[in-house]
LUMKOL-153319 format. One line per field, with one value per residue (C-alpha): residue number from 1; residue in three letters; x, y, z. Coordinates in nm, 2 decimals, decimal comma. Example, Ala and Ser with C-alpha at 12.3 -4.5 7.8 and 13.67 -1.06 7.14 Angstrom:
BEGIN
resi <- c(1 / 2)
resn <- c(ALA / SER)
x <- c(1,23 / 1,37)
y <- c(-0,45 / -0,11)
z <- c(0,78 / 0,71)
REM end
This chain:
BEGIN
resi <- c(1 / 2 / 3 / 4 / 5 / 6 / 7 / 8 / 9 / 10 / 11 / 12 / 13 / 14 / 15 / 16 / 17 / 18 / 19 / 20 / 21 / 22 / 23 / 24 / 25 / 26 / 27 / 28 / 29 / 30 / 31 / 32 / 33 / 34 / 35 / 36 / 37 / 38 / 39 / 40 / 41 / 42 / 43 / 44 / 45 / 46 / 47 / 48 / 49 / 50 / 51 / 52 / 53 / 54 / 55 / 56 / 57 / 58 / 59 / 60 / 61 / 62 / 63 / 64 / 65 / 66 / 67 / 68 / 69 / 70 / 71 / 72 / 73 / 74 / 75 / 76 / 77 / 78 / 79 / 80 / 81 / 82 / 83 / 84 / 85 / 86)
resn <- c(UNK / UNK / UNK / UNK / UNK / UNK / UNK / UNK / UNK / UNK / UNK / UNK / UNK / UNK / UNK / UNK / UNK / UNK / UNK / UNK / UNK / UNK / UNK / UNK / UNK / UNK / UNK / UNK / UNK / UNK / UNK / UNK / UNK / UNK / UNK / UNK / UNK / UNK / UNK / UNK / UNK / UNK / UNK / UNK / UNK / UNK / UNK / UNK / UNK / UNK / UNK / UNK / UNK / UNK / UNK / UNK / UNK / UNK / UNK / UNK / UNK / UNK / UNK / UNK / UNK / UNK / UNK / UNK / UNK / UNK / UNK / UNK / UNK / UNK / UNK / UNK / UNK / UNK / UNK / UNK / UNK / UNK / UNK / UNK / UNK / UNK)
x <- c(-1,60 / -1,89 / -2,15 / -2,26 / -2,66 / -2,55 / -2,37 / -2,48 / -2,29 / -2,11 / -2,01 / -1,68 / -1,58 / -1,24 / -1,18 / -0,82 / -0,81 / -0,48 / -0,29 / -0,09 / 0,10 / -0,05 / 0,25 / 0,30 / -0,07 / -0,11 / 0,28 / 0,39 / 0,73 / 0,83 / 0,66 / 0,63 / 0,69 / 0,55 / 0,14 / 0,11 / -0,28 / -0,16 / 0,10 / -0,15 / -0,35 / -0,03 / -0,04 / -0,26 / -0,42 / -0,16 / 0,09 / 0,25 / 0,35 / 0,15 / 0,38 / 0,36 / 0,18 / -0,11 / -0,09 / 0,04 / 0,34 / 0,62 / 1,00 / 1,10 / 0,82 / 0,81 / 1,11 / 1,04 / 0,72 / 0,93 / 1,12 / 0,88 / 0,70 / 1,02 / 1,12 / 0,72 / 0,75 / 1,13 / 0,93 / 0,67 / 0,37 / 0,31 / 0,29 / 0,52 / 0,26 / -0,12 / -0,45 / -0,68 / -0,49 / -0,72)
y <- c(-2,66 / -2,93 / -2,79 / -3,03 / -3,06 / -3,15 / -2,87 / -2,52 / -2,27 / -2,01 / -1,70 / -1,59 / -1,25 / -1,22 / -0,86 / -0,76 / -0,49 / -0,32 / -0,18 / 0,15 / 0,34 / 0,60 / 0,85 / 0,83 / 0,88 / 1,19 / 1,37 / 1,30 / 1,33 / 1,40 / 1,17 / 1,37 / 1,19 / 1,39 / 1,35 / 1,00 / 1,07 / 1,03 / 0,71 / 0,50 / 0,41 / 0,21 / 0,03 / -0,24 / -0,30 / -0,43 / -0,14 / -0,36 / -0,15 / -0,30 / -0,46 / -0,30 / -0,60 / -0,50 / -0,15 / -0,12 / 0,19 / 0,14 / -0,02 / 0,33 / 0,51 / 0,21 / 0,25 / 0,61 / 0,53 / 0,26 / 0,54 / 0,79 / 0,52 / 0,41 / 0,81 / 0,88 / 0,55 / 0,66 / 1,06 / 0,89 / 1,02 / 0,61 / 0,35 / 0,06 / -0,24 / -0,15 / -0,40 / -0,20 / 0,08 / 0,22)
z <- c(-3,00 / -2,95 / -2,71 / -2,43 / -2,38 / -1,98 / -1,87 / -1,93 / -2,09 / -1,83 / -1,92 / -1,67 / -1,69 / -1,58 / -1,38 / -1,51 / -1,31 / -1,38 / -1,11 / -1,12 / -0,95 / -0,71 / -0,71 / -1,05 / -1,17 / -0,88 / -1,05 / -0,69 / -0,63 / -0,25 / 0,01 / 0,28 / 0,61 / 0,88 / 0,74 / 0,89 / 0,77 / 0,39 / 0,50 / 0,72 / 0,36 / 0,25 / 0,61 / 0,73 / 0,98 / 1,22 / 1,12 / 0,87 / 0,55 / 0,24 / -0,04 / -0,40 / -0,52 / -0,34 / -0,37 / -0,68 / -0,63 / -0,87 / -0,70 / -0,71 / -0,48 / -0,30 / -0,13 / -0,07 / 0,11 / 0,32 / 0,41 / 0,44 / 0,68 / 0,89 / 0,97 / 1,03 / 1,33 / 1,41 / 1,55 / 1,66 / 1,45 / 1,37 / 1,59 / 1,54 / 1,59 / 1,63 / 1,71 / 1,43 / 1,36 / 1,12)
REM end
């Protein structure tokens, strides 16, 4: 590759920062839904739950933390919606 005298040379680092799964990497296997202190990290800020993508859980303990969530809001230890719940 040619080098061009005009433009500098940049030097991108890329931050491929791998995700993983918080249940799996803790050897968590019950998600226990009445600490809504441990479930409100995995909701934002409007009460919304946070989708895998983001966080990073696997399908499987994603689900259970849906659920976990949903019974946690059903007792009422969550709220349902929130302005800056955290």
């Amino acid at each position: 590759m040619k080098k061009n005298k005009f433009l500098p040379s940049l030097n991108i680092e890329f931050k491929n920062k791998k995700k993983f799964c918080f249940f799996k990497k803790k050897n968590i296997k019950y998600i226990d839904y009445k600490n809504p202190d441990f479930l409100i990290q995995f909701l934002n800020e409007f009460g919304k739950i946070l989708p895998s993508r983001i966080t990073g859980t696997s399908r499987k303990y994603q689900i259970l933390l849906k659920k976990a969530i949903k019974r946690c809001r059903h007792l009422g230890l969550l709220p349902f919606i929130s302005d800056g719940l955290r």
